[in-house]
C-alpha positions as CSV (number, residue, x, y, z in Angstrom):
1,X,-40.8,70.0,37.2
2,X,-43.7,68.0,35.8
3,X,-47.1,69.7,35.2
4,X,-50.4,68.1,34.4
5,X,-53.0,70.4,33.3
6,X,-56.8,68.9,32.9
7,X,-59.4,70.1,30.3
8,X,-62.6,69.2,29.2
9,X,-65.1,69.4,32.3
10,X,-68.2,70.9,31.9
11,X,-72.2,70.7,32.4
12,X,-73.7,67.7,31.0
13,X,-77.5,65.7,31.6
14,X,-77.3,62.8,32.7
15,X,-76.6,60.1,29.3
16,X,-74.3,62.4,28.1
17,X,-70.7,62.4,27.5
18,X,-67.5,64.4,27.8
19,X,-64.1,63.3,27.0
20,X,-61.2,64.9,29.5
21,X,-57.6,65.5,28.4
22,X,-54.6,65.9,30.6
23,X,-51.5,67.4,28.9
24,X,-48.0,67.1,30.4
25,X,-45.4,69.6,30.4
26,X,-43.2,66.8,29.5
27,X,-42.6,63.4,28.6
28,X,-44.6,60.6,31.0
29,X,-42.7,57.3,30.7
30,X,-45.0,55.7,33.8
31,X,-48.4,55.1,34.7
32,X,-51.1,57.9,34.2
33,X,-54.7,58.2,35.3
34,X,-57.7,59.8,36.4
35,X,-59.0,60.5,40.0
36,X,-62.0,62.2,41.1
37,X,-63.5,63.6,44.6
38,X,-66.6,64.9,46.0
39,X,-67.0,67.5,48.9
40,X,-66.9,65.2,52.2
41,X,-65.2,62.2,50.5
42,X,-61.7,61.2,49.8
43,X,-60.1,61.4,46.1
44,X,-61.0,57.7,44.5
45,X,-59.2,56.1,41.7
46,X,-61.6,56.4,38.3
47,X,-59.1,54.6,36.0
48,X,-55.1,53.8,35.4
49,X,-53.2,53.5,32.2
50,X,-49.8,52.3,31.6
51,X,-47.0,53.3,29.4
52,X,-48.1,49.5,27.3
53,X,-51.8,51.0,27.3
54,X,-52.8,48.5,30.1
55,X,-55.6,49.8,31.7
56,X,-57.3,49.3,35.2
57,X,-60.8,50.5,36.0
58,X,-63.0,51.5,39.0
59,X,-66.3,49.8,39.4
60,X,-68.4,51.8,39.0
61,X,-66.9,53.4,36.0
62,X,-66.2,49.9,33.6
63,X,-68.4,50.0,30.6
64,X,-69.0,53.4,30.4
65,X,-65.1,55.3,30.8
66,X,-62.4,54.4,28.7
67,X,-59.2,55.7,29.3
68,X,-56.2,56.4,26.9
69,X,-53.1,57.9,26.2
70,X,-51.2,59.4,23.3
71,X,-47.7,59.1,24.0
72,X,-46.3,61.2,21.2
73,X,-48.4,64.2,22.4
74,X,-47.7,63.6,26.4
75,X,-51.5,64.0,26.6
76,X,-54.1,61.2,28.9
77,X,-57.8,61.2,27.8
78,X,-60.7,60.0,29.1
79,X,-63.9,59.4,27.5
80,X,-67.2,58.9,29.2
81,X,-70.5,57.8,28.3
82,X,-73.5,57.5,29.6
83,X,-72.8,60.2,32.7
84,X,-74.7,59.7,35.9
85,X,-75.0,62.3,38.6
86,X,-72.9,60.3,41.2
87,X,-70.2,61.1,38.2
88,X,-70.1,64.6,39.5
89,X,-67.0,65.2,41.0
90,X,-63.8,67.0,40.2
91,X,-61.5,65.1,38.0
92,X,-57.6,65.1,38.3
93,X,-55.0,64.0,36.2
94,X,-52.1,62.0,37.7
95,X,-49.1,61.2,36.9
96,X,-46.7,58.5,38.4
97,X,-43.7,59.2,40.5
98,X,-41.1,56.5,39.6
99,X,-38.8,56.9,41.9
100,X,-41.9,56.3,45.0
101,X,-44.2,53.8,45.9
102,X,-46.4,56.7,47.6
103,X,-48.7,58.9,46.2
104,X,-47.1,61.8,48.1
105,X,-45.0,62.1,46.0
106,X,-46.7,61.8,42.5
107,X,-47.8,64.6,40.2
108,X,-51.2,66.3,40.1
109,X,-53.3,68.5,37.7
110,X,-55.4,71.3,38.8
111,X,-58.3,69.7,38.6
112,X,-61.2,70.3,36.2
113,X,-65.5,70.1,37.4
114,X,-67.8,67.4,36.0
115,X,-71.4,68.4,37.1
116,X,-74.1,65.7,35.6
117,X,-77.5,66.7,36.1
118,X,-80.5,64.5,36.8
């Protein structure tokens, strides 16, 4: 069984930075990203990377996360800059089901909090 386990959250001002890691129990041939949610609001996409390092962005995210993945250590990052409060969310780590077109039935971290304050 596959397990994602996110690090990295904290307490930052808004400007800052904090880079998140995600390490896998094993190794993660497909697609891995980062998803966040606030209380009240469904989980949103934040950003995607492939096993080829293509990466896919949210909005309101491009130009200040960037997203990576070291496939050697099993392990997704993701670095961001120039933190806002309406960053403040928890942050999830997911991993790609091959065998499933549906998120039901990919993998998930625990999640870890981001709190930027104004």
């Amino acid at each position: 069984q596959v397990q994602l386990v996110e690090s990295g959250g904290g307490l930052v001002q808004t400007g800052g930075s904090l880079r998140l890691s995600c390490a896998a129990s094993g190794t993660i041939f497909g697609t891995l990203g980062w998803y966040r949610q606030v209380p009240g609001k469904e989980r949103e996409l934040v950003a995607t990377i492939t096993s080829d390092h293509v990466t896919n962005y949210a909005q309101s995210v491009m130009g200040r996360f960037t997203i990576s993945r070291d496939n050697a250590k099993d392990t997704v990052y993701l670095q961001m800059n120039s933190l806002k409060p309406e960053d403040t969310a928890v942050y999830y780590c997911n991993a790609d089901n091959p065998f499933s077109t549906s998120m039901e039935y990919d993998y998930w971290g625990q999640g870890t909090q981001v709190t930027v304050s104004s």
